[in-house]
C-alpha positions as a printed NumPy array, in Angstrom:
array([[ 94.076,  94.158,  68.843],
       [ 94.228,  93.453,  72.604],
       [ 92.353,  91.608,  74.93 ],
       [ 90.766,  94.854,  76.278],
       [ 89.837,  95.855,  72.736],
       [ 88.369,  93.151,  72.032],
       [ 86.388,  92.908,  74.492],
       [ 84.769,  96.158,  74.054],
       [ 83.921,  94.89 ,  71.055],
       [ 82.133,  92.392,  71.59 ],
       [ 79.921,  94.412,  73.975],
       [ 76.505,  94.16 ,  72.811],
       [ 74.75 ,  97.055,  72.935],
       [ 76.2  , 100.455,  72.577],
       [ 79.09 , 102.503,  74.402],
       [ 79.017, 105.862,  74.862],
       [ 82.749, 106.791,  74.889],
       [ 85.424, 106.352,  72.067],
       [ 86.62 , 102.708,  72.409],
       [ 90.211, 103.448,  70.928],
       [ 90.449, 105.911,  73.835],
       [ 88.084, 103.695,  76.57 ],
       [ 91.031, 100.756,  76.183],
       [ 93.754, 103.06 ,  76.254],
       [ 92.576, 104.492,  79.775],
       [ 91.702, 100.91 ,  80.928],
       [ 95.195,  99.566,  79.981],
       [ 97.239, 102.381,  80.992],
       [ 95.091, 101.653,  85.012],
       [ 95.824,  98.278,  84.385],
       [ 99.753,  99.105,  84.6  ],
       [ 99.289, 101.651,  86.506],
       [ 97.855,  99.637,  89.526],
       [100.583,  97.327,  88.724],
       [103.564,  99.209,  88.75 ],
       [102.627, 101.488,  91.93 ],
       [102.032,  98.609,  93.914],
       [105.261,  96.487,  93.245],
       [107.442, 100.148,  93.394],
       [105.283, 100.552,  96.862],
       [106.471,  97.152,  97.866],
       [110.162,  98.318,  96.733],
       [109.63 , 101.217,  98.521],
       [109.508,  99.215, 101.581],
       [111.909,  96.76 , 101.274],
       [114.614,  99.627, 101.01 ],
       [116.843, 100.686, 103.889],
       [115.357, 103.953, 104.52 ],
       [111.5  , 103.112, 104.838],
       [110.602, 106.035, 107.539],
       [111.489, 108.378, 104.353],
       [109.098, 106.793, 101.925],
       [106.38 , 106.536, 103.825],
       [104.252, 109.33 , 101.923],
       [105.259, 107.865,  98.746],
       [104.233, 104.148,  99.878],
       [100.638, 105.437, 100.962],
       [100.365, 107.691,  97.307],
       [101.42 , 104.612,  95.12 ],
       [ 98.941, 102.327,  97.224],
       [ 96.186, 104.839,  97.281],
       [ 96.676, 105.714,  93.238],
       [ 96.867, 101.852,  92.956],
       [ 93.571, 100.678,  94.535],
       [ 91.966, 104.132,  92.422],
       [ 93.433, 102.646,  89.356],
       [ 91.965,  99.339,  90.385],
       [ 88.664, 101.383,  90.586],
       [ 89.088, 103.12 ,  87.387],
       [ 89.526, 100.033,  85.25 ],
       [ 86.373,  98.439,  86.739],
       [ 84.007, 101.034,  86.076],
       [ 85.456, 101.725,  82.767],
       [ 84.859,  98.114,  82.241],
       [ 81.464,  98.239,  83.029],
       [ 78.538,  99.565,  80.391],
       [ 75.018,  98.223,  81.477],
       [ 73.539, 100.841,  82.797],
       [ 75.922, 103.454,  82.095],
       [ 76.221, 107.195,  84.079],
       [ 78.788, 109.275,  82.633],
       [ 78.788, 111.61 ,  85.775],
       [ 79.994, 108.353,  87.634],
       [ 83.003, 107.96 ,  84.728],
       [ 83.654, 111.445,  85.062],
       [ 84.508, 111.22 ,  88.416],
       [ 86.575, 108.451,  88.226],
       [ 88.407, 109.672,  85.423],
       [ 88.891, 113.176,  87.924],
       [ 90.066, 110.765,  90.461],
       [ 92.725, 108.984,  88.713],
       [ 93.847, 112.304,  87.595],
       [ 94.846, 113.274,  91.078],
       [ 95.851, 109.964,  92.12 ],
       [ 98.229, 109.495,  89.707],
       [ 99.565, 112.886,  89.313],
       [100.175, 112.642,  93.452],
       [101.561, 109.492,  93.298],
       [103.781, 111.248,  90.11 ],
       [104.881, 113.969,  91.539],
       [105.658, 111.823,  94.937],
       [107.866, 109.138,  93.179],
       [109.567, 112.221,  91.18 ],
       [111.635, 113.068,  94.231],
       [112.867, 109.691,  94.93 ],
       [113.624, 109.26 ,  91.325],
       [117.191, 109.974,  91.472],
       [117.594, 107.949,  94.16 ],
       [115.559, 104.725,  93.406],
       [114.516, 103.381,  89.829],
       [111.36 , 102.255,  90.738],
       [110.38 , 105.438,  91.694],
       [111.541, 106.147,  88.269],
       [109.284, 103.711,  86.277],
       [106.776, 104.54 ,  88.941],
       [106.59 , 107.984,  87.85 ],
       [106.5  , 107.642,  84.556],
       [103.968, 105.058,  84.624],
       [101.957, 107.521,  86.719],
       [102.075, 110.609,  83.894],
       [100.858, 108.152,  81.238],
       [ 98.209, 107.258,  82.966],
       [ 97.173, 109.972,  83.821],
       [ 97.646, 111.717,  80.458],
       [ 95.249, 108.898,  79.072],
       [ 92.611, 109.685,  81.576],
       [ 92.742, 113.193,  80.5  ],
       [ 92.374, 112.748,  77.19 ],
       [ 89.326, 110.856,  77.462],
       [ 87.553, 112.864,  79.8  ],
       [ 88.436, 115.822,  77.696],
       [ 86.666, 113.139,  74.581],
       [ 83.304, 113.057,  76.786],
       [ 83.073, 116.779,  77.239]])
């Protein structure tokens, strides 16, 4: 069991969303914030910054939304699934721009690579719970 698992767990009162699935999407943001802001940070330390621009801005913006994500996932009190919805939505695009940004540079620089990838599994997690809450 992880941290984030556990956790939820120990929460005590009720949750209204499938915790197997809550932990996954809260995990996944977790690396997700992670990984787009060191490959942003790559991004710029390479010789040909003026071309990455766009895909420094999409990994920072999906990074601070996955940042956002994983705090109001982590949050129950007082829950509005409207709010979660939302956010889920959000991450969707975020990652799936920052995805499809890092794609073309994939070729070129690995982190862009990992970058990507990290991107689609987040963003497949956030799916499949908001597709658990409908």
């Amino acid at each position: 069991m992880t941290n984030t698992a556990a956790m939820l767990g120990e929460y005590p009162g009720s949750i209204a969303l499938d915790r197997t699935l809550l932990a996954r999407v809260i995990e996944e943001a977790l690396v997700c914030f992670q990984t787009c802001t060191a490959c942003a940070d790559a991004c710029l330390g390479e010789g040909n910054v003026a071309g990455l621009t766009t895909c420094i801005r999409t990994c920072l913006d999906c990074a601070t939304i996955c940042a956002a994500t994983v705090e109001v996932l982590s949050r129950h009190t007082g829950y509005d699934a409207d709010v979660t919805r939302a956010q889920l939505q959000a991450c969707i695009a975020a990652c799936k721009a920052a995805g499809d940004e890092c794609e073309h540079h994939a070729q070129m620089h690995q982190h862009c690579r990992i970058c990507a990838d990290t991107c689609r599994s987040c963003e497949q997690a956030c799916r499949d719970l908001l597709a658990a809450m409908s």
